[in-house]
PDBQT receptor file of N, H, CA, C and O in Angstrom, charges set to zero:
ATOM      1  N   UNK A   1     -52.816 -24.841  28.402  1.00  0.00    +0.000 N 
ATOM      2  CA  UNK A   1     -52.163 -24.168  29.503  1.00  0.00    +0.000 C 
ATOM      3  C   UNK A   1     -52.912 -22.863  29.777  1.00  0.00    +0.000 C 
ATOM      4  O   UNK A   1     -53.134 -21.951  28.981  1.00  0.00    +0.000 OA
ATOM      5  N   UNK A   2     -53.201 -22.943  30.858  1.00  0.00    +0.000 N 
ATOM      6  H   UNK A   2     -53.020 -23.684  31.504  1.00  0.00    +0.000 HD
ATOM      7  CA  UNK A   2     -53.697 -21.139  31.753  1.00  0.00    +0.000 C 
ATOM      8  C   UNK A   2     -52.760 -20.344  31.400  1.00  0.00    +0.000 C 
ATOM      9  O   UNK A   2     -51.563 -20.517  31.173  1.00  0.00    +0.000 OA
ATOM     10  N   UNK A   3     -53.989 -18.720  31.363  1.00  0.00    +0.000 N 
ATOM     11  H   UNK A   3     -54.961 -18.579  31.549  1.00  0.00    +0.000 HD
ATOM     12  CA  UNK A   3     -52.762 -17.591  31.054  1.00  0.00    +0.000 C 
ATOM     13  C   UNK A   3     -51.753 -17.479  32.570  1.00  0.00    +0.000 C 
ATOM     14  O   UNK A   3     -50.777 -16.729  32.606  1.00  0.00    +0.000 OA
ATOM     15  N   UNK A   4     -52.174 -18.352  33.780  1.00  0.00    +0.000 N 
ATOM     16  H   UNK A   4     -52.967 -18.961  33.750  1.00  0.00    +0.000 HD
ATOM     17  CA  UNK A   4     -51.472 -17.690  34.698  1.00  0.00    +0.000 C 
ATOM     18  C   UNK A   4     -50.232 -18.577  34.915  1.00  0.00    +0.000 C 
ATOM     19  O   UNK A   4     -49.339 -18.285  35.710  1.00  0.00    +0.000 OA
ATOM     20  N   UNK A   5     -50.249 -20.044  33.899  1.00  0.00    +0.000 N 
ATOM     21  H   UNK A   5     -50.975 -20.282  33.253  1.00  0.00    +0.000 HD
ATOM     22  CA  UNK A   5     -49.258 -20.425  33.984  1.00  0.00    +0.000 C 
ATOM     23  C   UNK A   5     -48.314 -20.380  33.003  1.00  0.00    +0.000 C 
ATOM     24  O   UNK A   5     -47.144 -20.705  33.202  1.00  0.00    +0.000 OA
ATOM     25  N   UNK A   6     -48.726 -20.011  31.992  1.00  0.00    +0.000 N 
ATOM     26  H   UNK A   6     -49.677 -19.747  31.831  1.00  0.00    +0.000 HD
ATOM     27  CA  UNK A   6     -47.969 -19.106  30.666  1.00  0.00    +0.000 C 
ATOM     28  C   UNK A   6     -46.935 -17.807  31.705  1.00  0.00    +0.000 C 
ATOM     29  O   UNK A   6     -45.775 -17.406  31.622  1.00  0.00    +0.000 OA
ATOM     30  N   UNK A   7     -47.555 -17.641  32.197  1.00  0.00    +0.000 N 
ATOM     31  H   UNK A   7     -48.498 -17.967  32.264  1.00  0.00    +0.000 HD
ATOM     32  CA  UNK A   7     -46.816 -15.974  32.542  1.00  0.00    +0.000 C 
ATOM     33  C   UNK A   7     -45.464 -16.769  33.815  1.00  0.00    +0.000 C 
ATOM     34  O   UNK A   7     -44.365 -16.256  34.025  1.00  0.00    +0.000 OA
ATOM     35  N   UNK A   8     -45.872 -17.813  34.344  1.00  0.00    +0.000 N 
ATOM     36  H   UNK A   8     -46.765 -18.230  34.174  1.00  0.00    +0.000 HD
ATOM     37  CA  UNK A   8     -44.963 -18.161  35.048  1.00  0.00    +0.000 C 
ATOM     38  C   UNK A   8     -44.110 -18.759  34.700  1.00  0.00    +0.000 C 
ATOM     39  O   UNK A   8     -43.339 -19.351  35.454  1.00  0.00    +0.000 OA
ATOM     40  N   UNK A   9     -44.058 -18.748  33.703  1.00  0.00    +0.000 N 
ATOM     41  H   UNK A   9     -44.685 -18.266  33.090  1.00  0.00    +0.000 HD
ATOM     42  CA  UNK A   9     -42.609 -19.569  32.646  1.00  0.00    +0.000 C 
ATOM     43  C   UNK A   9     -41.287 -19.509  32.427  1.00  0.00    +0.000 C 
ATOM     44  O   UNK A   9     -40.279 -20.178  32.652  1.00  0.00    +0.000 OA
ATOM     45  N   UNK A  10     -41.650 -18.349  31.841  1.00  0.00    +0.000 N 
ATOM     46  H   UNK A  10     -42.469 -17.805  31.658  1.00  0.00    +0.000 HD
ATOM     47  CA  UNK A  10     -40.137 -17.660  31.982  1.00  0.00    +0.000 C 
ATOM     48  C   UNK A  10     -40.049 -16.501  32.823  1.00  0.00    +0.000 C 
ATOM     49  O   UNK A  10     -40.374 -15.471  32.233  1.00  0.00    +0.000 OA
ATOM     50  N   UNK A  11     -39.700 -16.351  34.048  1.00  0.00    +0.000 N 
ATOM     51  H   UNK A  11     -39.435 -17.188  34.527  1.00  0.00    +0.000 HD
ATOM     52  CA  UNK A  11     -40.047 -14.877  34.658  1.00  0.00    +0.000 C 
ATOM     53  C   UNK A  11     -39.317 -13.861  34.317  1.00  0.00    +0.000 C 
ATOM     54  O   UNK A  11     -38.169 -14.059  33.919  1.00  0.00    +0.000 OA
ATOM     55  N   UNK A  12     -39.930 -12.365  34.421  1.00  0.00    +0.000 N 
ATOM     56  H   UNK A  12     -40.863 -12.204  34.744  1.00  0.00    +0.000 HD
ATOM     57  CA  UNK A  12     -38.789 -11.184  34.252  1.00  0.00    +0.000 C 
ATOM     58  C   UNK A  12     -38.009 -11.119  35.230  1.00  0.00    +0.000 C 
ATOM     59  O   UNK A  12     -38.144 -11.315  36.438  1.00  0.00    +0.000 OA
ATOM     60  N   UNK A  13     -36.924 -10.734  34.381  1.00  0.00    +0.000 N 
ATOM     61  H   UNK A  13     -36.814 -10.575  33.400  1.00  0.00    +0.000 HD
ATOM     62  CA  UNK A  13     -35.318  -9.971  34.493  1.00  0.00    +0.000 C 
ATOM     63  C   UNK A  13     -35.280  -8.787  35.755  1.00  0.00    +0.000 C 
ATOM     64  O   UNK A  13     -34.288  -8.359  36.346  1.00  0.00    +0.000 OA
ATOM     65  N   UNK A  14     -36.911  -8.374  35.968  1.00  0.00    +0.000 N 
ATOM     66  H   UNK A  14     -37.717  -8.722  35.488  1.00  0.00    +0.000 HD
ATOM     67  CA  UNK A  14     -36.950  -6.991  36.379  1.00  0.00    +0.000 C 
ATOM     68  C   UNK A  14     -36.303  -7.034  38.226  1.00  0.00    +0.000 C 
ATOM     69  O   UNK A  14     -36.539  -7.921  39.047  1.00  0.00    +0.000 OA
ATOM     70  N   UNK A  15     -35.709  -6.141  38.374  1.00  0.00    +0.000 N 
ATOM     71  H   UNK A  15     -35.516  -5.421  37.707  1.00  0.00    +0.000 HD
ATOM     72  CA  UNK A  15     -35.054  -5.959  39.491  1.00  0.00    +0.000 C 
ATOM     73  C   UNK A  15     -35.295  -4.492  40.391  1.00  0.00    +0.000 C 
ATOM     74  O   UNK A  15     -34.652  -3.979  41.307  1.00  0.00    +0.000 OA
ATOM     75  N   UNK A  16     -36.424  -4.128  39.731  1.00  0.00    +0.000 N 
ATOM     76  H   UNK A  16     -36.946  -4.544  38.987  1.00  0.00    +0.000 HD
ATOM     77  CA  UNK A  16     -37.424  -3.145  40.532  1.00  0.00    +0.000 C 
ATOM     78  C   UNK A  16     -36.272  -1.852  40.521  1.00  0.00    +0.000 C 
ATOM     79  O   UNK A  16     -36.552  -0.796  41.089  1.00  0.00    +0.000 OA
ATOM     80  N   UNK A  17     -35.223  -2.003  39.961  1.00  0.00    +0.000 N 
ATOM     81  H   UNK A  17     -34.995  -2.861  39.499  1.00  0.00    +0.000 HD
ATOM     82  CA  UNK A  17     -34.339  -0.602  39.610  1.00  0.00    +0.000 C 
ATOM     83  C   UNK A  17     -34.590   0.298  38.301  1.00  0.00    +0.000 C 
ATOM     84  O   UNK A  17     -33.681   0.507  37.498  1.00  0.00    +0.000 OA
ATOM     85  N   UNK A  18     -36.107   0.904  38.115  1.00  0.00    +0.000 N 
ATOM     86  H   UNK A  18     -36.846   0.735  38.767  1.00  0.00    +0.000 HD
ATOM     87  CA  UNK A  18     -36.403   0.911  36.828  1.00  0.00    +0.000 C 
ATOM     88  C   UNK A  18     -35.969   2.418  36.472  1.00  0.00    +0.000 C 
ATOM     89  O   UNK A  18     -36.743   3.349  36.696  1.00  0.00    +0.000 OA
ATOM     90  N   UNK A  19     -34.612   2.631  35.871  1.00  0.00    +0.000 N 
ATOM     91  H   UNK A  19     -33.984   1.875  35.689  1.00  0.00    +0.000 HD
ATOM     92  CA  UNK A  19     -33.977   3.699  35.149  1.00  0.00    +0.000 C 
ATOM     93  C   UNK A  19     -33.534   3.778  33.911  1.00  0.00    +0.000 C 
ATOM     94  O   UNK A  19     -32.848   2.933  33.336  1.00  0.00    +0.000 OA
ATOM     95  N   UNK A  20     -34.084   5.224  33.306  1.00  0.00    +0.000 N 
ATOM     96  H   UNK A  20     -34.641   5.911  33.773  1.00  0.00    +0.000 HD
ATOM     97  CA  UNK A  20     -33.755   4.580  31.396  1.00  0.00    +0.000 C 
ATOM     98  C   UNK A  20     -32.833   5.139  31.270  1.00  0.00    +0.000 C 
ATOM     99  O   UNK A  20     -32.835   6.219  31.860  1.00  0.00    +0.000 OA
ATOM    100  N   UNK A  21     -31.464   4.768  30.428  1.00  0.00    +0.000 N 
ATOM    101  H   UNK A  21     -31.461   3.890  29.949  1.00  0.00    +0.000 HD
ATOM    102  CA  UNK A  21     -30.722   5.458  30.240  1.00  0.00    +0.000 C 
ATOM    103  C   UNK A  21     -30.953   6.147  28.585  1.00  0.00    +0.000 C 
ATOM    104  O   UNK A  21     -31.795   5.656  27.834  1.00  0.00    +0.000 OA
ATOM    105  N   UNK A  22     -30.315   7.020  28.276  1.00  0.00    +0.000 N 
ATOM    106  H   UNK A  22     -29.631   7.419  28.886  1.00  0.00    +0.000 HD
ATOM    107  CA  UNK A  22     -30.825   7.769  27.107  1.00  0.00    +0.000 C 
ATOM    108  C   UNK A  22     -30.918   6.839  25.419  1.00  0.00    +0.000 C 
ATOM    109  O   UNK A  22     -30.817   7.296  24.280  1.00  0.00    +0.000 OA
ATOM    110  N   UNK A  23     -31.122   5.573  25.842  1.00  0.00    +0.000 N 
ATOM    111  H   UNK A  23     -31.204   5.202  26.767  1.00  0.00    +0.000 HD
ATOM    112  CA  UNK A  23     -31.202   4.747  24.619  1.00  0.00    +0.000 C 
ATOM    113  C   UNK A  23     -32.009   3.993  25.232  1.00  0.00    +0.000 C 
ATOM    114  O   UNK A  23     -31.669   2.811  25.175  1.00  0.00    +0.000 OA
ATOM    115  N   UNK A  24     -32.992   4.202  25.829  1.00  0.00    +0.000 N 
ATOM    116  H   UNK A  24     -33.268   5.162  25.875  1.00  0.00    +0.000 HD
ATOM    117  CA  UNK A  24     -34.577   3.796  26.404  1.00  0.00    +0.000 C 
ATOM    118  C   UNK A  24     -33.940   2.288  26.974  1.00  0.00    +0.000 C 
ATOM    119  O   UNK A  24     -34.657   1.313  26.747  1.00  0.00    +0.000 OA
ATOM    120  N   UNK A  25     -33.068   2.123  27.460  1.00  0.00    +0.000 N 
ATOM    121  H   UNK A  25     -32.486   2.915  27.644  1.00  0.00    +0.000 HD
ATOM    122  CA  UNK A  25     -32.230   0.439  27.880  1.00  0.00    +0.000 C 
ATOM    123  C   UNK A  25     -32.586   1.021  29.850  1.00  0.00    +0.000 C 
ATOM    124  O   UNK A  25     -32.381   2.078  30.447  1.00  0.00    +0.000 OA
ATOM    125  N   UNK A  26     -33.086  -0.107  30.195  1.00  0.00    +0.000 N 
ATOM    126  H   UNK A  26     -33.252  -0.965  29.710  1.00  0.00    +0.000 HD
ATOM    127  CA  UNK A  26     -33.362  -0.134  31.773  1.00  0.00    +0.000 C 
ATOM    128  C   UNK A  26     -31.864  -0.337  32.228  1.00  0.00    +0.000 C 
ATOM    129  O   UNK A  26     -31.068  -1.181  31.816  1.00  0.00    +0.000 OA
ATOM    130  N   UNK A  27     -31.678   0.640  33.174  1.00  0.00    +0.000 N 
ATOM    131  H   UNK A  27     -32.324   1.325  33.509  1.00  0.00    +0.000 HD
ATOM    132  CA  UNK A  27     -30.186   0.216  33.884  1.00  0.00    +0.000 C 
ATOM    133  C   UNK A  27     -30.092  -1.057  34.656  1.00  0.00    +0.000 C 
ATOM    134  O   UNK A  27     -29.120  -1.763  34.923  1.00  0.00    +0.000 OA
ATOM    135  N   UNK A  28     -31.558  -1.181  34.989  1.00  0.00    +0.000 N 
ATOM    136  H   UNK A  28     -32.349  -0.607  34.772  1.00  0.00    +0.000 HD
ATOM    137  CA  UNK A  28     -31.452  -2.420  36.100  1.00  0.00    +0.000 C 
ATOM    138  C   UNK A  28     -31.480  -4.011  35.656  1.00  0.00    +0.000 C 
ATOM    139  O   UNK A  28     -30.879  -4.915  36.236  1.00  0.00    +0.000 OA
ATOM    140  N   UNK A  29     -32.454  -4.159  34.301  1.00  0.00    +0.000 N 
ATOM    141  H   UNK A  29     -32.942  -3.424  33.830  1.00  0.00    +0.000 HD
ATOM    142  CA  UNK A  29     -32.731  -5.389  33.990  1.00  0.00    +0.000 C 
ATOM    143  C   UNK A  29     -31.958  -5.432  32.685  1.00  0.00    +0.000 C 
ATOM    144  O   UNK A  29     -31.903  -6.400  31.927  1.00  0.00    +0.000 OA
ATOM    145  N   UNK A  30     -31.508  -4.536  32.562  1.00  0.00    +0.000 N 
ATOM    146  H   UNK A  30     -31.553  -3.750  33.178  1.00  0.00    +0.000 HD
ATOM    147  CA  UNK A  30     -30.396  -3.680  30.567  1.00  0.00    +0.000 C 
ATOM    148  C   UNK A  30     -31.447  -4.579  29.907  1.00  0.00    +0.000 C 
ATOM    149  O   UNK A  30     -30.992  -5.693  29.648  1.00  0.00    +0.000 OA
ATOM    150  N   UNK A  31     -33.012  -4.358  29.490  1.00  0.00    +0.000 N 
ATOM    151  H   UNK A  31     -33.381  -3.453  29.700  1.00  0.00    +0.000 HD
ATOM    152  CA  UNK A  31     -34.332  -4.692  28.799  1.00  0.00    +0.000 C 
ATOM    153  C   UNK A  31     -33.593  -3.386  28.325  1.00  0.00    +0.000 C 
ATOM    154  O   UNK A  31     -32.564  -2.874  28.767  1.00  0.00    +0.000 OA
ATOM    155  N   UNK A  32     -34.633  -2.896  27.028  1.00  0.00    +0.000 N 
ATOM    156  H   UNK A  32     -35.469  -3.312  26.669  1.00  0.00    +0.000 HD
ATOM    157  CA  UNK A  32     -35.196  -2.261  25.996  1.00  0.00    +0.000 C 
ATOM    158  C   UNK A  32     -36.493  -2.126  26.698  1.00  0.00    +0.000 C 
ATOM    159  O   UNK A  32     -37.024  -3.003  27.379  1.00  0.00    +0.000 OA
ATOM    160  N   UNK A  33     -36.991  -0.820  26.441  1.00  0.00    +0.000 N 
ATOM    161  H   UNK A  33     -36.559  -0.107  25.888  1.00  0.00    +0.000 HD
ATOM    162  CA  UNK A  33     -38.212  -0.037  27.079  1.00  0.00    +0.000 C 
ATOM    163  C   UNK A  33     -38.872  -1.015  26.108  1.00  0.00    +0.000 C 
ATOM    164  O   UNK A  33     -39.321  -2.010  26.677  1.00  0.00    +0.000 OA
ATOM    165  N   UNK A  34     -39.053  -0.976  24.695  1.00  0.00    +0.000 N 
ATOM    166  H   UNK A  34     -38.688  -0.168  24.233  1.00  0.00    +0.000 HD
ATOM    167  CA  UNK A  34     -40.437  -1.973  24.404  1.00  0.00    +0.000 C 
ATOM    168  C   UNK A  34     -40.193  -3.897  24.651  1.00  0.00    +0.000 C 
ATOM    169  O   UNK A  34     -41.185  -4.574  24.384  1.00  0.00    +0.000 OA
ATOM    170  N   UNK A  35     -39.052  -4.574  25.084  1.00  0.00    +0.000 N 
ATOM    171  H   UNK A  35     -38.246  -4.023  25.301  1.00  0.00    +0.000 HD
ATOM    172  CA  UNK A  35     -39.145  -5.695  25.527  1.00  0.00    +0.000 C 
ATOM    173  C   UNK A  35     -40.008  -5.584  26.616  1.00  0.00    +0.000 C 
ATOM    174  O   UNK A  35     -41.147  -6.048  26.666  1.00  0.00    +0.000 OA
ATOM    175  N   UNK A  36     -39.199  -4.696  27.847  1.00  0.00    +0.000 N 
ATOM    176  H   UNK A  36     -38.274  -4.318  27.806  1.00  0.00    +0.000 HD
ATOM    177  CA  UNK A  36     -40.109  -4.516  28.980  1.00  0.00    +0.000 C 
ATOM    178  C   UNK A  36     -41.663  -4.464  28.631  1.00  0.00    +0.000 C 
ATOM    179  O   UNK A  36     -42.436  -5.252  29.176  1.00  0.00    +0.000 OA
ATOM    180  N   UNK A  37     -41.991  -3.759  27.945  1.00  0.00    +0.000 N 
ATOM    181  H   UNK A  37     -41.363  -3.119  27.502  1.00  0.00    +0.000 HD
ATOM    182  CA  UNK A  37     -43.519  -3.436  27.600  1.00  0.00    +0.000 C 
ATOM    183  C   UNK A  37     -44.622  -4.881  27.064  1.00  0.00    +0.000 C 
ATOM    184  O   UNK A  37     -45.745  -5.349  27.257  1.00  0.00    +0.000 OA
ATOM    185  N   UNK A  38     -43.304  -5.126  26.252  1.00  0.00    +0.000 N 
ATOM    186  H   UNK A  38     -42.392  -4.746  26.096  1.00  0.00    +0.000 HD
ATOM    187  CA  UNK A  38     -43.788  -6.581  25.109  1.00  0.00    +0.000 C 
ATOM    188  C   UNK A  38     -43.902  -7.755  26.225  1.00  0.00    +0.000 C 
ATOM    189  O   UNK A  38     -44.610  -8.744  26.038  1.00  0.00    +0.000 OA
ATOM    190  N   UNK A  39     -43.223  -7.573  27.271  1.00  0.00    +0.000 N 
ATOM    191  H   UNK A  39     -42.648  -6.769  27.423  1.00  0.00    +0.000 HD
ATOM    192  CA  UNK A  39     -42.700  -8.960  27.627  1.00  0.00    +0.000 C 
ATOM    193  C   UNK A  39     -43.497 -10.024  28.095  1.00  0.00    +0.000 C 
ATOM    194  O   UNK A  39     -42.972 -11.127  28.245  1.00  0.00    +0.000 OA
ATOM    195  N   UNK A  40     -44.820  -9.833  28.375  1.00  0.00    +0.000 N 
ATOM    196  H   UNK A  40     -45.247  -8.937  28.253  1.00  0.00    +0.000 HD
ATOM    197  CA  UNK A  40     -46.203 -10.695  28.556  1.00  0.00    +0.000 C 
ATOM    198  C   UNK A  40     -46.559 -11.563  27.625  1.00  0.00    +0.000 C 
ATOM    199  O   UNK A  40     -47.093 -12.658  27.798  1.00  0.00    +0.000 OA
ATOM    200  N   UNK A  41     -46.073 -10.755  26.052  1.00  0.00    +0.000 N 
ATOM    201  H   UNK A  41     -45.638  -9.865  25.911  1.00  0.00    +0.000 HD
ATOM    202  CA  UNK A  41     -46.838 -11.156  25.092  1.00  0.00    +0.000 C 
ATOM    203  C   UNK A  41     -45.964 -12.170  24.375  1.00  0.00    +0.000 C 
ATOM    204  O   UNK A  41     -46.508 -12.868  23.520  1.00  0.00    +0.000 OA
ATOM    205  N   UNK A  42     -44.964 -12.294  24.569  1.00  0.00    +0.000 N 
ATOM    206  H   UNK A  42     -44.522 -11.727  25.264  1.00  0.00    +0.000 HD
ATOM    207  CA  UNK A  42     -43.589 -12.930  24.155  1.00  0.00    +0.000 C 
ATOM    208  C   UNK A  42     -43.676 -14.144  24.465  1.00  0.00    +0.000 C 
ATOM    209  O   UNK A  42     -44.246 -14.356  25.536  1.00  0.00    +0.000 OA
ATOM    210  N   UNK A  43     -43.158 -15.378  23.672  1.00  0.00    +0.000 N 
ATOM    211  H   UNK A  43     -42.696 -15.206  22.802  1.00  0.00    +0.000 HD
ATOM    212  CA  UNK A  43     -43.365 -15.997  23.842  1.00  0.00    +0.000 C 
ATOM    213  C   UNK A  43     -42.189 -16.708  24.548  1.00  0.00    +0.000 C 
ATOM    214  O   UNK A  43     -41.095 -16.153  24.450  1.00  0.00    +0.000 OA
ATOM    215  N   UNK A  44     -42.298 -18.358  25.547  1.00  0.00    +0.000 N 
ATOM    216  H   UNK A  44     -43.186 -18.809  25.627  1.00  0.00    +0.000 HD
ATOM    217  CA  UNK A  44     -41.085 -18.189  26.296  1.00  0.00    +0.000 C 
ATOM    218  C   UNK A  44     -40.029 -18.444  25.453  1.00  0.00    +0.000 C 
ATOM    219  O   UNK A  44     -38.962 -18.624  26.039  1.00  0.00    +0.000 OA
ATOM    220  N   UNK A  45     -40.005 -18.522  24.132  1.00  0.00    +0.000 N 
ATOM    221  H   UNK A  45     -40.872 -18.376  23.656  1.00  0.00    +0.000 HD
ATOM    222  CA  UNK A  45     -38.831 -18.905  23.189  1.00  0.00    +0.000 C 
ATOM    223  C   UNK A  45     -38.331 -17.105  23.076  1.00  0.00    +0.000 C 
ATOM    224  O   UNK A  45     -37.221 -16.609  23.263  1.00  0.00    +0.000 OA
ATOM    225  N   UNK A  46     -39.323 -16.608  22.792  1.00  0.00    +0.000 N 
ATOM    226  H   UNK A  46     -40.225 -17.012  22.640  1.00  0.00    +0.000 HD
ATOM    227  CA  UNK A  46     -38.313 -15.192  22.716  1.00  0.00    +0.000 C 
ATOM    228  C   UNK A  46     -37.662 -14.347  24.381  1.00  0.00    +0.000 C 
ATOM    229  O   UNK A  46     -36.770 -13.629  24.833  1.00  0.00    +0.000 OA
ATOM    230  N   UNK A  47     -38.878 -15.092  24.733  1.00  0.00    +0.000 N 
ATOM    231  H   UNK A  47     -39.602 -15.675  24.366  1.00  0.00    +0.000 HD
ATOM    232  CA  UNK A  47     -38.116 -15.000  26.241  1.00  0.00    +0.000 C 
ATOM    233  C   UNK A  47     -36.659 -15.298  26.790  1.00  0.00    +0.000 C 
ATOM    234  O   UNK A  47     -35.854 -14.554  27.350  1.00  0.00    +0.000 OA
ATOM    235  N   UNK A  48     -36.602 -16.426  26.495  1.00  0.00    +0.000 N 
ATOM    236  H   UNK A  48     -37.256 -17.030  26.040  1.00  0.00    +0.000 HD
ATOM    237  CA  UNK A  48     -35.352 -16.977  27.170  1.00  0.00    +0.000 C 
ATOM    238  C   UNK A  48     -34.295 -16.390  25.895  1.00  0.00    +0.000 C 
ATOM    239  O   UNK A  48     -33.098 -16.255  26.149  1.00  0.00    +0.000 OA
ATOM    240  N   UNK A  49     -34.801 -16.079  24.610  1.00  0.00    +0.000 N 
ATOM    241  H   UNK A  49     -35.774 -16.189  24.403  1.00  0.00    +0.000 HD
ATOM    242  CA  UNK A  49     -33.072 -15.395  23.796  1.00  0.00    +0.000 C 
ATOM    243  C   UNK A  49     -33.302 -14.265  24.660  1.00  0.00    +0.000 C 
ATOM    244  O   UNK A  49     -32.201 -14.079  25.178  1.00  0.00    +0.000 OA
ATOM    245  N   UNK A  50     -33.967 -13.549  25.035  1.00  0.00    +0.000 N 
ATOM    246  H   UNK A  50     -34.861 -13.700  24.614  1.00  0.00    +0.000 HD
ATOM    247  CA  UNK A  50     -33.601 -11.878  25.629  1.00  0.00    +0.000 C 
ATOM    248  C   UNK A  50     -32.564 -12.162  26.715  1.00  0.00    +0.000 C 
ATOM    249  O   UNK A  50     -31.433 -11.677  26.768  1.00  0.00    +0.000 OA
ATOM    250  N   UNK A  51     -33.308 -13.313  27.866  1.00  0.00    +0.000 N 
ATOM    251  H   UNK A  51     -34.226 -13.707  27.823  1.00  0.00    +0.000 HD
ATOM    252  CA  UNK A  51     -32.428 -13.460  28.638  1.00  0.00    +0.000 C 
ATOM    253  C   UNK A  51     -31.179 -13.748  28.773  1.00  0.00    +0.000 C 
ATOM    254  O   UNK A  51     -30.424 -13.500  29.714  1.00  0.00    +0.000 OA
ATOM    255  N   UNK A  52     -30.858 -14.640  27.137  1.00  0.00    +0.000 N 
ATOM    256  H   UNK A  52     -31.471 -14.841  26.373  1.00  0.00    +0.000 HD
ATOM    257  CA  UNK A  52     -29.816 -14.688  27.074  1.00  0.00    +0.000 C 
ATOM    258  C   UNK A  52     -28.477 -13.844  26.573  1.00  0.00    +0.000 C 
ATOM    259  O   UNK A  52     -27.271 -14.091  26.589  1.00  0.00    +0.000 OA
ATOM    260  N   UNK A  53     -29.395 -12.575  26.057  1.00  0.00    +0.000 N 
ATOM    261  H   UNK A  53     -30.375 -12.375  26.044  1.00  0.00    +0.000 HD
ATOM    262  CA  UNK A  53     -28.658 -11.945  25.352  1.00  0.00    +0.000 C 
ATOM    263  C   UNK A  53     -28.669 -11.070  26.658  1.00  0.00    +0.000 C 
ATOM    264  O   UNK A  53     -27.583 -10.493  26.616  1.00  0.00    +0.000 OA
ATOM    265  N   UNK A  54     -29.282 -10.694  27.720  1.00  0.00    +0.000 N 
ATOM    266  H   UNK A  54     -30.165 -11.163  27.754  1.00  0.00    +0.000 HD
ATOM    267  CA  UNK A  54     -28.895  -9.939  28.930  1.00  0.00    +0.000 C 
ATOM    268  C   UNK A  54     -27.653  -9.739  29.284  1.00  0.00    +0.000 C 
ATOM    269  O   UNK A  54     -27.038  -8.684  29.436  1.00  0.00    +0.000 OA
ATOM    270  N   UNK A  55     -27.309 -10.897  29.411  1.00  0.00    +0.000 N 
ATOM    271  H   UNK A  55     -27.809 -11.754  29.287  1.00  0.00    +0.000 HD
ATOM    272  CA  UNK A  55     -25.638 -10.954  29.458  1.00  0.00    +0.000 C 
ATOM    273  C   UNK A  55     -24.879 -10.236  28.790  1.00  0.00    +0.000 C 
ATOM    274  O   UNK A  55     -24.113  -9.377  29.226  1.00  0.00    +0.000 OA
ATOM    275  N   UNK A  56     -24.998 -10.453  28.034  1.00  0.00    +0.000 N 
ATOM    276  H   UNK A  56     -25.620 -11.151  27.679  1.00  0.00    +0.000 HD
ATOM    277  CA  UNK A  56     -24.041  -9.649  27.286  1.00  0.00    +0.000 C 
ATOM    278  C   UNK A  56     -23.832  -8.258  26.817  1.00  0.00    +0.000 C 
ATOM    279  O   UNK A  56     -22.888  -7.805  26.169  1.00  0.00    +0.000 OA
ATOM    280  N   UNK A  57     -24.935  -7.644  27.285  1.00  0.00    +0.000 N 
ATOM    281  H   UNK A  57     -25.702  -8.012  27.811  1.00  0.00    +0.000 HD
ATOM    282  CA  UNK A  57     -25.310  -6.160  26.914  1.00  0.00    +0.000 C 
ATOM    283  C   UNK A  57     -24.708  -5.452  28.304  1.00  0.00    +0.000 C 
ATOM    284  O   UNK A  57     -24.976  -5.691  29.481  1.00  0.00    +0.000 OA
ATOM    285  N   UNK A  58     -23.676  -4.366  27.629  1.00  0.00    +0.000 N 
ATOM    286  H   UNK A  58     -23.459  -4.172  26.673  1.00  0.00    +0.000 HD
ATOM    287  CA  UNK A  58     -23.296  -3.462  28.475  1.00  0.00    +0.000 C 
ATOM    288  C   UNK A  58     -24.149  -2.378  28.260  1.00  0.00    +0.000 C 
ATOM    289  O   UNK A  58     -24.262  -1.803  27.178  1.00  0.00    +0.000 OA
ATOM    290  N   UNK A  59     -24.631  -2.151  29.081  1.00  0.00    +0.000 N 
ATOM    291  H   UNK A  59     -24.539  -2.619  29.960  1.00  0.00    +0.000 HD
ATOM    292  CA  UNK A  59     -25.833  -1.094  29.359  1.00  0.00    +0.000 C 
ATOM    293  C   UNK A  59     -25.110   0.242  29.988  1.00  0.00    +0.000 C 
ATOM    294  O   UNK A  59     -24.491  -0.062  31.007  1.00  0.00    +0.000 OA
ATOM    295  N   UNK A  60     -25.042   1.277  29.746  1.00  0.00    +0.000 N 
ATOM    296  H   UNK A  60     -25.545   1.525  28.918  1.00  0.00    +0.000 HD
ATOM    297  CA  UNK A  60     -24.644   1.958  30.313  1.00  0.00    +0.000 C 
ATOM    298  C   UNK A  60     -25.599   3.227  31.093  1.00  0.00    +0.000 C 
ATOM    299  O   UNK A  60     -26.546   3.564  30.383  1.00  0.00    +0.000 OA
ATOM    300  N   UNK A  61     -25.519   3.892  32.271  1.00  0.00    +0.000 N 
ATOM    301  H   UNK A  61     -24.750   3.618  32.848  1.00  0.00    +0.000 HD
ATOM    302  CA  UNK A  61     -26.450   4.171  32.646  1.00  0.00    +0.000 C 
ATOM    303  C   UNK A  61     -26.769   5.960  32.169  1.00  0.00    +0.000 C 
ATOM    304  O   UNK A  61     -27.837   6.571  32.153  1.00  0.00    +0.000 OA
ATOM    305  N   UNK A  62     -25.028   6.534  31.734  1.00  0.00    +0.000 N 
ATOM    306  H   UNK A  62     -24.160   6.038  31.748  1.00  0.00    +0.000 HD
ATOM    307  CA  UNK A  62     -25.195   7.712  30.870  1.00  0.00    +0.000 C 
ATOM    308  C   UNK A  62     -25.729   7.761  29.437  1.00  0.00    +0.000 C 
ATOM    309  O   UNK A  62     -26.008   8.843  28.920  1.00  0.00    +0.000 OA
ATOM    310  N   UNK A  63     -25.910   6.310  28.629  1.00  0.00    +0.000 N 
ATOM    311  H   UNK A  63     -25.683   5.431  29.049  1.00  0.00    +0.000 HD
ATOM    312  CA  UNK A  63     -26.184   6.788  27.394  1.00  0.00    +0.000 C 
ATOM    313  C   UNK A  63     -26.965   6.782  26.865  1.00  0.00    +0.000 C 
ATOM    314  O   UNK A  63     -26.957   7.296  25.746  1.00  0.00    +0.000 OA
TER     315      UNK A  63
């Protein structure tokens, strides 16, 4: 498989609202500043648990 179809696999979460709240958590995609960073390198198995754990993370945008 191509790296350009590796990357189209699992796509990011990202929703172009990129704000950190004071526990480095994106308000927009509630990622972790180093998932966001990592997230190329990830594979789509760790991919899709982040996504799944998206859900469930209350992110808050004061903390």
């Amino acid at each position: 498989m191509d790296e350009q179809t590796k990357l189209r696999q699992i796509t990011s979460p990202c929703v172009s609202i990129c704000k950190y709240n004071g526990n480095n958590f994106c308000v927009g995609c509630n990622r972790h500043m180093s998932e966001i960073f990592d997230w190329f390198d990830y594979s789509d198995e760790m991919r899709t648990a982040i996504m799944k754990d998206l859900s469930t993370r209350d992110i808050d945008a004061n903390t």
